[in-house]
N, C-alpha and C positions, 0 to 999 in steps of 0.2 A: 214375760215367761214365768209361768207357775212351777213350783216345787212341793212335792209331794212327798210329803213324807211324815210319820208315825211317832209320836214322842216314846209309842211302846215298844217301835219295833226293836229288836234286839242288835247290838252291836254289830255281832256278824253277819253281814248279807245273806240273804239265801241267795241258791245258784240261781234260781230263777228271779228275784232281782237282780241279778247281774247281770243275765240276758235281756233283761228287759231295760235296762240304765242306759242314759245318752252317755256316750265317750268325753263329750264337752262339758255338761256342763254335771255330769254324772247323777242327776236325777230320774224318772220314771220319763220313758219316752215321753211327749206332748207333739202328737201330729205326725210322726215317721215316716222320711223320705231316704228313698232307697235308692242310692249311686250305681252306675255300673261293675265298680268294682267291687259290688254286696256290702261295702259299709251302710251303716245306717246312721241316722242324725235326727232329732228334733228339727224340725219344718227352719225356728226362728235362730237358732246354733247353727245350724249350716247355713244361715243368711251371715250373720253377723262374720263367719268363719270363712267367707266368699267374698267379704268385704275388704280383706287384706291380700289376696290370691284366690286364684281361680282351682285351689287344690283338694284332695280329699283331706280332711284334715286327721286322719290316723295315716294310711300311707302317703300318702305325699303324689299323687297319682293327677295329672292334669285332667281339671274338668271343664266340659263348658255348659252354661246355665240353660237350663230346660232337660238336663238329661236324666235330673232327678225325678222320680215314682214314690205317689204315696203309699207305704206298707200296710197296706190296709190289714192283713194279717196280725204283725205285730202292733198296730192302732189298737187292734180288739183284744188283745193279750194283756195289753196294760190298761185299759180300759175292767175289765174283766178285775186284774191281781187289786187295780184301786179299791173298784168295790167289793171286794173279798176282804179287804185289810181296812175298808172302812177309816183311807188316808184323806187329813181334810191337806188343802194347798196353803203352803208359804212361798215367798219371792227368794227367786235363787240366782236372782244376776249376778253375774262376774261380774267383780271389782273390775274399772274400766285401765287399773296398771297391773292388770292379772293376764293371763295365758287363755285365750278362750276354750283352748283344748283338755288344759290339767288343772286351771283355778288357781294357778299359783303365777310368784310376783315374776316378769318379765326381767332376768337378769344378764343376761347374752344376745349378742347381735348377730344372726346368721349375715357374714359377706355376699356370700352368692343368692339367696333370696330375697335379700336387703328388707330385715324386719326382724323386729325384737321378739326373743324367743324365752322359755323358762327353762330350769335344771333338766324336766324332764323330756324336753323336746329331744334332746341331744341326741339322741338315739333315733329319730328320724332325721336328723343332721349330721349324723355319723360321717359324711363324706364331704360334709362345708366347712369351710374355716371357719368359728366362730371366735368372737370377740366380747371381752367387757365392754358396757354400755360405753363407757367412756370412751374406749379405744374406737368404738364402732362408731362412735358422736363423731369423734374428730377425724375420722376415715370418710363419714359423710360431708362434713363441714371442709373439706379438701375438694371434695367433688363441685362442691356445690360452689365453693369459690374458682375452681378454674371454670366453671359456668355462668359465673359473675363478669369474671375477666371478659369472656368470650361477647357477654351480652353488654360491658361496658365498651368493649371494641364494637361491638355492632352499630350503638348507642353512637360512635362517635363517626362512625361513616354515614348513620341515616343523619347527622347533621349537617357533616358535611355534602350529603345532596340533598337535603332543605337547602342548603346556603348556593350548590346550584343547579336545585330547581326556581329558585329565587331569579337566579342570571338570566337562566332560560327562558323566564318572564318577561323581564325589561330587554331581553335579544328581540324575543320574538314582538316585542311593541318597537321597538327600533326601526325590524324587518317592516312591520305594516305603516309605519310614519313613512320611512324612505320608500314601498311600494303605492303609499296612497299618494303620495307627492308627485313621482314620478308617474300615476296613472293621471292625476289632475295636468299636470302639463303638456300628457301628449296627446291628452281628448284636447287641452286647449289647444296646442298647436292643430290639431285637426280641425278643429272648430273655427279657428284663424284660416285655413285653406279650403275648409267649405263658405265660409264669407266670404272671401275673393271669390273663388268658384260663384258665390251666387251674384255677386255685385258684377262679374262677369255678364253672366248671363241676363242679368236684370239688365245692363246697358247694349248690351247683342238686341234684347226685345225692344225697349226703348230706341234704338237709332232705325230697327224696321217699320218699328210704329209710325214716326215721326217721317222716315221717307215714302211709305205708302200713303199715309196720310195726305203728305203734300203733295205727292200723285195725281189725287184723287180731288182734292182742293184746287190744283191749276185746271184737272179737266172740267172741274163745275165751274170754277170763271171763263173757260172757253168755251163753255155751252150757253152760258149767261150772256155772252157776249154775242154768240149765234143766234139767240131767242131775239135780244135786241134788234136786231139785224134783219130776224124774221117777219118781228111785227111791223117792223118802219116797212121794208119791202112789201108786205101786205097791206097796206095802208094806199100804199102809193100805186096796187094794180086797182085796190075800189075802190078807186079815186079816178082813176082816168075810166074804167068800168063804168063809170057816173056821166061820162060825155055824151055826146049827140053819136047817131051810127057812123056819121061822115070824118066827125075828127078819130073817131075811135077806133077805124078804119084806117085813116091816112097815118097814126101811130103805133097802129097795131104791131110791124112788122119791130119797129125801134122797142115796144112794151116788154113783145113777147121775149125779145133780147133780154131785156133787165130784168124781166121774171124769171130766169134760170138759175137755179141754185146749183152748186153743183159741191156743196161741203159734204163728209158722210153724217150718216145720225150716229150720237155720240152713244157710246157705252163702256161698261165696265170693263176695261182690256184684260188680259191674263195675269196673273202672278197680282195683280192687285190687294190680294187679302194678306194678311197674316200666315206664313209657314207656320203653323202649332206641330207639327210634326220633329219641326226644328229644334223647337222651345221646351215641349213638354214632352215629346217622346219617347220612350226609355229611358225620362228621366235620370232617375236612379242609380240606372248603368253607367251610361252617359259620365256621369258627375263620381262613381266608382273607377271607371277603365280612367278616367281623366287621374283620382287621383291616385295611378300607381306611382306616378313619381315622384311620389311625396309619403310613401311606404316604404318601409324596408322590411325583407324577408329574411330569413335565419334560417337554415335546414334545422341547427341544431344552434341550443344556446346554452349555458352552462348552470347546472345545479349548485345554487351559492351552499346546500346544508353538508355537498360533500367536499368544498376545495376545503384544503391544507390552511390550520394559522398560515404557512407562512405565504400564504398567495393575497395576490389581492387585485378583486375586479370591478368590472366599472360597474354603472348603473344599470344596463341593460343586458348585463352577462355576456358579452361576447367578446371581451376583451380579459388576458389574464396575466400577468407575471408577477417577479419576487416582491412582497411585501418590502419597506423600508423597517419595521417592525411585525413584531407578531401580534396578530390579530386577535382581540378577544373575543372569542367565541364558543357557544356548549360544546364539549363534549361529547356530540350525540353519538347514536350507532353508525351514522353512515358516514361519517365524516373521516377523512385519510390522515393519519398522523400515526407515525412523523414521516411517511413520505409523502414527498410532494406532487399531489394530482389532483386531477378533479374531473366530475365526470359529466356529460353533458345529461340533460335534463330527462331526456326520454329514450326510454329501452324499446328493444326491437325484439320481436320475436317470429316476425314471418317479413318475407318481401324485400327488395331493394331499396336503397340510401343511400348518399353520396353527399359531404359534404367538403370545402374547403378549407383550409388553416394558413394563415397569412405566418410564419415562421420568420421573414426576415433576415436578419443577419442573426438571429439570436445561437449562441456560443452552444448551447445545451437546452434538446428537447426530446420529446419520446409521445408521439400523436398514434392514435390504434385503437382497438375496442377491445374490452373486456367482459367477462359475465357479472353477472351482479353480485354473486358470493367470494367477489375478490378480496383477500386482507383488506381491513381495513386498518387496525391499529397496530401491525406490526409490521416490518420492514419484508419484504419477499424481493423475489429476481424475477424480473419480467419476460416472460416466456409461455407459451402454451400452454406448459403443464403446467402455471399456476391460473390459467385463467385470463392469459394477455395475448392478443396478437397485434403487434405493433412494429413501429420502426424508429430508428431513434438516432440524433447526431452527439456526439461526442468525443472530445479532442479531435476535432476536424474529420473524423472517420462515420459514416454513414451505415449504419449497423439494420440488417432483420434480426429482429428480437427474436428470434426460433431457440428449443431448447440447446442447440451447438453456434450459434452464434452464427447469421451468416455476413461478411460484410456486403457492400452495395456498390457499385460503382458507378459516378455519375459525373458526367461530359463535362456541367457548370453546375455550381451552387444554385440548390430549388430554393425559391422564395415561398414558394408556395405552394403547399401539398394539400393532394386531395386522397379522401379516402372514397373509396366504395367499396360495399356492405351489400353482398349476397347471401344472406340468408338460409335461402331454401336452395341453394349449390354448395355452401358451407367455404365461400370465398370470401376473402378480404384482402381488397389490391390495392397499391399505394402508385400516384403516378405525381411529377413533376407537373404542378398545374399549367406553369407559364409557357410550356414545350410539350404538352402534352406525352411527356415519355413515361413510360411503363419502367417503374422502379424494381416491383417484387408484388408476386402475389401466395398467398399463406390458406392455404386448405389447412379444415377443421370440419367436426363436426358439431354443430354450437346446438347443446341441449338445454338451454336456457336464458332469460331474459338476457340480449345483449344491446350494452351502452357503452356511446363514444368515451376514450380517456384521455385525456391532453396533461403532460409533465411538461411543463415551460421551464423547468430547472429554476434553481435561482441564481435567478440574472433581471437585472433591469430591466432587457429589453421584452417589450411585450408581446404577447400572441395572438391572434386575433382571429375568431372563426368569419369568414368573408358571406355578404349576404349575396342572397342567391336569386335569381332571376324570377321576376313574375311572368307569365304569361297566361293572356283570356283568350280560353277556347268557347267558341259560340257555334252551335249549332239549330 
């Protein structure tokens, strides 16, 4: 930024320097850009005066950048008074502990626009509290430390989930160790009943081999045995064929006797080959449909990321009750804590389902479906309106979870309960599996993803979702 100005000119300004003076840095215009509010400014003072607020810096008026116009008017006015006045340029920066607006030293702290101001600002601060630098220091070193606080508090929750997203690492390798194991054993066990299966079948082929074979083997020794038979027999008609007419004549009658054959000609009987039909035909199927009974089905099996610390299930999720301990485990979002549930693996959101719950004797349970935006980390009451429709035993009383509680009444103790899940009827009905009797059935209209929930309480005894039937339909 240049300054311009005259070692001659005289003391007192003229008025027409005074109109022509930047407010900032109070020199001859250089570049004049013109605000909405008709102040004017030096191009590079209203930069530098833009760099602490966004404001006009004589009224105080909010600005935002590009709204300034160069005055080309007043450009030519002070262009023009220079070379009239024949003023050469000096440097006219503000001192950078100066006031960019009056040039003077910065000795007050406006509160409310938070920024060091001089004597003569005051009067555009008329309505701020203003402070000595000192007071304003340690009004901002207040701020800045319960901002420190805040960020030393942050500082020690992002370590404490470094410490566990760390867990969550060695769980989640945990999870894949005990799922890779348990995958490798039950391909082996499969692998051990497709062997049998084949050692089966390989001795099924081999003992039809071995009896058609020998079939086939006694009729070509009985044909070997006929041939012999045939050539001696032939032998012995051009043999006596070789006599005189008279003997051959007086024999004839006794020849023609012994030249009758009367065996059939042998050949290949039926069923003599190989069935391949047997062996290798629908393969596949075959050695599939064979091995249902060495498969187990699950309608539904249980999601290990959302049971309760305090459950604990087996290897295959289909079994659940009270942990002996509490379980280490993340934290996650979907996980129930601290009540005790857990939800089976897959939601529904169209169609029918039904599956069964082996309950037992167990003392305290609560089996039902829920929507998937059910509490998870805090405690609620199970009921429709939170998103539950279920049923549940407790001190020997047999409860529908409805918003008024309905009880139940039932002939003997179910061992076994089955749920079914209609969907697109908005039904969920509970029946006594072993007696097939109709407990309670709970309308709703279910507007979103819905999944099994099973509360086995805590108690020892365990709960068990019961596997479900195969059957192959072929067409």
């Amino acid at each position: 930024m240049a300054d311009y100005r005259d070692e001659e000119m005289p003391e007192e300004p003229l008025i027409l320097e005074k109109d022509l003076t930047c407010p900032v840095c109070q020199a001859i215009f250089v570049e004049p850009v013109l605000l909405p509010c008709t102040h004017s400014f030096c191009r590079e003072c209203l930069r530098r005066s833009w760099e602490h607020n966004m404001k006009c810096p004589v009224c105080r008026n909010e600005c935002e950048r590009g709204q300034e116009i160069f005055n080309r008017t007043l450009g030519d006015a002070c262009e023009s008074f220079l070379k009239e006045k024949n003023l050469r340029p000096q440097n006219r920066r503000a001192p950078e502990q100066a006031c960019n607006l009056h040039l003077k030293p910065l000795e007050l702290y406006c509160e409310k626009d938070e920024e060091p101001v001089c004597v003569d600002c005051v009067s555009l601060h008329n309505t701020h509290q203003l402070l000595t630098l000192r007071d304003g220091a340690q009004r901002c070193k207040e701020e800045l430390g319960w901002r420190v606080k805040i960020f030393e508090t942050k500082l020690q929750s992002h370590e404490k989930m470094i410490h566990k997203l760390n867990n969550s690492v060695d769980y989640i390798k945990c999870q894949a160790t005990q799922a890779e194991n348990q995958i490798k054993a039950e391909f082996e066990r499969l692998r051990q009943v497709l062997n049998e299966e084949e050692s089966l079948r390989l001795q099924a082929l081999s003992a039809e081999e071995e009896q058609k074979t020998a079939a086939i083997k006694e009729l070509i020794d009985r044909t070997n045995k006929e041939i012999g038979e045939l050539k001696k027999l032939t032998e012995t008609v051009k043999k006596e064929m070789g006599n005189e007419d008279l003997p051959l004549l007086r024999t004839f009658q006794c020849l023609k006797r012994t030249a009758h054959w009367t065996h059939e000609d042998p050949c290949l009987p039926e069923g003599s080959l190989l069935n391949m039909g047997r062996h290798v035909g629908a393969l596949s199927f075959k050695i599939w449909k064979n091995m249902q009974a060495h498969i187990q089905y699950n309608p539904v099996v249980l999601n290990q990321n959302t049971a309760s610390p305090f459950l604990s299930l087996n290897a295959d999720l289909t079994v659940m009750k009270e942990s002996s301990e509490r379980v280490t485990v993340p934290d996650n979002p979907e996980r129930f804590h601290p009540c005790v549930f857990v939800l089976g693996v897959e939601g529904y959101t169209f169609g029918k389902h039904r599956w069964d719950i082996m309950v037992g004797d167990n003392p305290k349970w609560i089996v039902g479906v829920c929507k998937e935006s059910v509490p998870r980390k805090k405690k609620f009451t199970v009921c429709p309106n939170r998103g539950v429709w279920a049923i549940g035993l407790s001190k020997g009383v047999y409860t529908a979870l409805t918003n008024d509680r309905t009880e139940l009444v039932v002939q003997q103790r179910p061992e076994m309960i089955r749920v079914k899940l209609n969907i697109d009827k908005g039904e969920v009905s509970f029946w006594d599996s072993g007696t097939a009797k109709h407990l309670v059935t709970l309308t709703d209209t279910f507007d979103e993803r819905i999944f099994p929930i099973f509360g086995p309480g805590l108690s020892s005894t365990p709960m068990t979702l019961v596997s479900g039937k195969i059957a192959v339909h072929t067409s």
